[in-house]
C-alpha atoms as one frame of an Amber mdcrd trajectory, in Angstrom:
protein
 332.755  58.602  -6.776 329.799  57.586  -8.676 330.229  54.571 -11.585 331.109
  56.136 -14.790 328.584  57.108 -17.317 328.527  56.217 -20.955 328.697  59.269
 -23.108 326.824  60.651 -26.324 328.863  61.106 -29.460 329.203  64.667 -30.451
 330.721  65.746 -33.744 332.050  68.549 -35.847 332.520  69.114 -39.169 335.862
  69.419 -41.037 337.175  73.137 -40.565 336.523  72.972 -44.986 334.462  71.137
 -46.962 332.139  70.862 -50.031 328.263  70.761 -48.393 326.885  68.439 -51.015
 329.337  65.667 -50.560 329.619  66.458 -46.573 325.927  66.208 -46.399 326.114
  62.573 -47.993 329.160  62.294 -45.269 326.969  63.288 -42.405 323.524  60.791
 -43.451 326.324  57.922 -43.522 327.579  58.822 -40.150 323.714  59.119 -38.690
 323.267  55.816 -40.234 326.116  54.305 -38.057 324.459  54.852 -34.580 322.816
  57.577 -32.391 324.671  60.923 -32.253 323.355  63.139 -30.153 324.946  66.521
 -31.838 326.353  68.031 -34.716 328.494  71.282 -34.811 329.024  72.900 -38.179
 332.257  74.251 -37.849 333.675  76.539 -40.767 336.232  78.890 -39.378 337.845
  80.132 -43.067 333.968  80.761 -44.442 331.955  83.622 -45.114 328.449  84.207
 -44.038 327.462  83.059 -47.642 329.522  79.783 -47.187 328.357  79.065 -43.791
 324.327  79.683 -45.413 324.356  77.122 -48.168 326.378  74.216 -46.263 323.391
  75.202 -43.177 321.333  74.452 -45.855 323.052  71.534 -47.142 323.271  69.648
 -43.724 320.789  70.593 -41.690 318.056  68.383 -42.584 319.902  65.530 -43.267
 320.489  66.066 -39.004 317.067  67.289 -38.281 315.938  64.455 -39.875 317.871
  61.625 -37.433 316.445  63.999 -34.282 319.927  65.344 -33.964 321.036  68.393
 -32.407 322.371  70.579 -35.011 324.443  73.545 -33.636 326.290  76.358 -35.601
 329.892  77.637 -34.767 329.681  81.477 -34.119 327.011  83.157 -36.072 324.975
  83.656 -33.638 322.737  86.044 -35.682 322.809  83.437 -38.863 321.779  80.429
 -36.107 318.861  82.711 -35.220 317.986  83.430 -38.605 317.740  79.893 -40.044
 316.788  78.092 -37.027 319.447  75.799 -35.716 319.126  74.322 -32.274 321.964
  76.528 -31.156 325.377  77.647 -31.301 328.479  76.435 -29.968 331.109  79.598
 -28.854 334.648  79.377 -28.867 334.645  82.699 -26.775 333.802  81.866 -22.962
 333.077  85.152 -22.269 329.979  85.488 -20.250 328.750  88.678 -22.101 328.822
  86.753 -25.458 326.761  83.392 -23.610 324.186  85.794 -22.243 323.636  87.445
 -25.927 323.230  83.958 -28.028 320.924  83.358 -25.374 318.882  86.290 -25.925
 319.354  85.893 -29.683 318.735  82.292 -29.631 315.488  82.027 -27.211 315.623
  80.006 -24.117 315.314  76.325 -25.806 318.177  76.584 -28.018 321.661  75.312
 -27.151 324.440  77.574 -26.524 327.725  75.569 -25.902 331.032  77.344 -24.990
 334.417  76.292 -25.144 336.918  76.465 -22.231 340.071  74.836 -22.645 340.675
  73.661 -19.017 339.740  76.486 -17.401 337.618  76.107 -14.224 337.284  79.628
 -13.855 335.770  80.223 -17.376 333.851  77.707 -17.124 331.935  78.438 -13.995
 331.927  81.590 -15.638 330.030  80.372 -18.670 327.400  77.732 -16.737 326.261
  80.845 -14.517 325.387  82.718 -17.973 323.550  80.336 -18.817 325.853  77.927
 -21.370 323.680  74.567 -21.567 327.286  72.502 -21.764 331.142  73.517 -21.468
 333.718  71.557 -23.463 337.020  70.876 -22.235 340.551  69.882 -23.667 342.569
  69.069 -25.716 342.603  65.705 -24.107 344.889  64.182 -26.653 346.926  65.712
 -29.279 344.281  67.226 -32.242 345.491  67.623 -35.736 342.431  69.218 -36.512
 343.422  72.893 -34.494 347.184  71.902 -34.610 347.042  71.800 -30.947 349.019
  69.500 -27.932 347.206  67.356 -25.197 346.305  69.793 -22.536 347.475  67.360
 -19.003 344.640  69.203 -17.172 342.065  67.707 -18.842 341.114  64.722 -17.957
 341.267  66.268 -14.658 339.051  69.081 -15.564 336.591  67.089 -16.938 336.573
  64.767 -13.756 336.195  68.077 -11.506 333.377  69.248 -13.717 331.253  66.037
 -13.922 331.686  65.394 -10.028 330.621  69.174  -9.486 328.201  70.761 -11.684
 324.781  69.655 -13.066 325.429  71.541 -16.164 327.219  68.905 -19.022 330.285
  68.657 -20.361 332.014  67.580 -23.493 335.456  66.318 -24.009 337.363  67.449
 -27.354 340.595  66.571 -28.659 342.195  63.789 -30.600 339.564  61.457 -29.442
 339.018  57.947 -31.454 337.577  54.806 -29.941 340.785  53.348 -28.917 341.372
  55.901 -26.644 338.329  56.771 -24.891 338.342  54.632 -21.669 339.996  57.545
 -20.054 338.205  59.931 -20.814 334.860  58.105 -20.644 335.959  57.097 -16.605
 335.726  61.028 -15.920 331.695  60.377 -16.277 331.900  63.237 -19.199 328.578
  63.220 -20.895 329.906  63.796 -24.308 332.336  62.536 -26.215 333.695  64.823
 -29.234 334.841  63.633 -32.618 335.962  65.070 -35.695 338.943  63.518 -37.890
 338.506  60.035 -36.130 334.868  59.803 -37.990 335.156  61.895 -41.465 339.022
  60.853 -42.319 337.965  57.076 -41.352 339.172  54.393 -43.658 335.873  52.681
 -43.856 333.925  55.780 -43.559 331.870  57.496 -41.513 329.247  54.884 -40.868
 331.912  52.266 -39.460 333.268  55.187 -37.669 330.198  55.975 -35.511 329.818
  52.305 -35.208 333.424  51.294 -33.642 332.619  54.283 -31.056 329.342  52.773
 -30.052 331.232  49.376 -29.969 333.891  50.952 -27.631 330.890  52.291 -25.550
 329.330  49.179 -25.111 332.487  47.395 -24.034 333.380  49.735 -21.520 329.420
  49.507 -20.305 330.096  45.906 -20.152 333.162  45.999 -17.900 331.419  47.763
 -14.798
């Protein structure tokens, strides 16, 4: 086995928010160290909705040379220009389309619970990263630690060339796990907007935990 590798930060927006004051959220949390993505993620919105927080957040991303990626809506990615879109639906029909849609440089993600099947599936589509978990319990979807995780995401990283992500209840105490599966991306979502200091020292205690796990090789 290879040494581990130390992961990008990758985060999501709140299922709801109010795009002004999650725009002022977002700047804080790009001011706290690199992040190499950000998902808008607004499963209760409308296409309306989704448009003016796109608007809202998007440059304060673009703007810190972050990846911004849309959940879904494909066609609304397209039509204001995202880097991508990340797909909750690993089927490879639906990967092949946003790619179409989307052009060849954009980023289509896909997620795949711990399935190895779907996600083989999904990388020979063409999905430019797979994200796997739970890996810890998530308040955000209501969900349970998946125990094939960790193990999925070890499989994955020792197998394909294709990145992956690990989701789920993630926070900087709890990484070293998940960071020794040499995942390339590390997923956060509560841990950084529902911080007690804020975002900022959020992005900053994951870096921290980073560099001390970099340090213990």
């Amino acid at each position: 086995m290879t040494d581990r590798v130390v992961p990008q930060l990758y985060l999501v927006s709140p299922p709801r928010f109010e795009p002004a004051g999650f725009a002022d959220s977002v700047a804080a949390a790009l001011d706290g160290g690199p992040v190499a993505c950000v998902q808008l993620w607004m499963p209760d919105a409308d296409d309306n909705e989704v448009r003016r927080a796109v608007k809202a957040v998007y440059k304060v991303v673009q703007n810190a040379n972050t990846a911004f990626l849309l959940n879904g809506h494909v066609k609304l990615a397209a039509f204001m220009e995202c880097d991508g879109v990340h797909l909750d639906d690993a089927d490879p029909a639906a990967v092949r389309a946003a790619k179409k849609m989307l052009g060849d440089e954009a980023i289509v993600g896909v997620s795949c619970g711990t399935s190895r099947h779907a996600s083989m599936e999904a990388g020979e589509a063409g999905a430019d990263y797979v994200s796997f978990g739970p890996v810890f319990d998530t308040a955000t979807k209501g969900l349970p630690a998946d125990p094939n995780a960790l193990d999925t995401l070890e499989w994955w990283a020792e197998m394909m060339e294709v990145p992956c992500v690990a989701v789920g209840g993630l926070t900087p105490d709890n990484i070293y796990p998940v960071v020794e599966t040499r995942c390339e991306f590390i997923c956060a979502v509560s841990s950084v907007w529902d911080h007690p200091d804020g975002p900022a020292a959020a992005v900053g205690a994951f870096h921290d935990a980073f560099s001390r796990i970099e340090a213990a090789k």
